[in-house]
N, C-alpha and C positions, 0 to 999 in steps of 0.2 A: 361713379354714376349709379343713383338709387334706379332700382326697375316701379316704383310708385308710383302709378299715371294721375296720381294727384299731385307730386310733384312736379310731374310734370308740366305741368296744366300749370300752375303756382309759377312755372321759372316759365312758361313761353307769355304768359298775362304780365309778368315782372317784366320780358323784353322786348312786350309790345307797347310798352307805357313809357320803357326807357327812349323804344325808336319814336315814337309819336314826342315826345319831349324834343329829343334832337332835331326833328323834321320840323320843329315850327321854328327852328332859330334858324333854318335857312333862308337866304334873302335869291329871292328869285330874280332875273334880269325883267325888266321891260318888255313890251311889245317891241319897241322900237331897237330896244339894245340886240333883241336877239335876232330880228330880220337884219341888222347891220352885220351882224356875226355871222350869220348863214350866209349871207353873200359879198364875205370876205372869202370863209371856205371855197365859194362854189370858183371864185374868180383866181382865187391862189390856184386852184385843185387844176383848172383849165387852162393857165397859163404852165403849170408842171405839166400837162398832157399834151401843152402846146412843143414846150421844149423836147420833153421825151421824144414826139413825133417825129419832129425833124433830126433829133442826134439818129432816129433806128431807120429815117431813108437817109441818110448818109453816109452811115454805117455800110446800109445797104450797098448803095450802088459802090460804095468802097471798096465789098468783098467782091463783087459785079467783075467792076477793072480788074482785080488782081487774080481770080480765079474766074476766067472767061466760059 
């Protein structure tokens, strides 16, 4: 690693040409694709918090009976 902060300068301009190169071949989703996608998460995420719910009151009242 040179301590030259013209080097410097020299390799962060060379990796900000490389990241802006790379960032335009990315292909971005839709409007439409990505509200589809956000409320897959939210419905998956709430049905998982649906289940959790009820396995931890059953659980519950399980340790309830057994330790009065």
């Amino acid at each position: 690693m040179e301590w030259n902060p013209v080097v410097w300068v020299n390799d962060a301009s060379k990796f900000a040409s490389e990241v802006r190169s790379e960032f335009r071949k990315v292909t971005w989703p839709s409007q439409q694709e990505a509200v589809g996608g956000t409320i897959g998460v939210v419905v998956i995420v709430a049905v998982i918090t649906l289940v959790l719910g009820v396995v931890d009151v059953v659980l519950g009242k399980l340790v309830q009976l057994i330790l009065p």
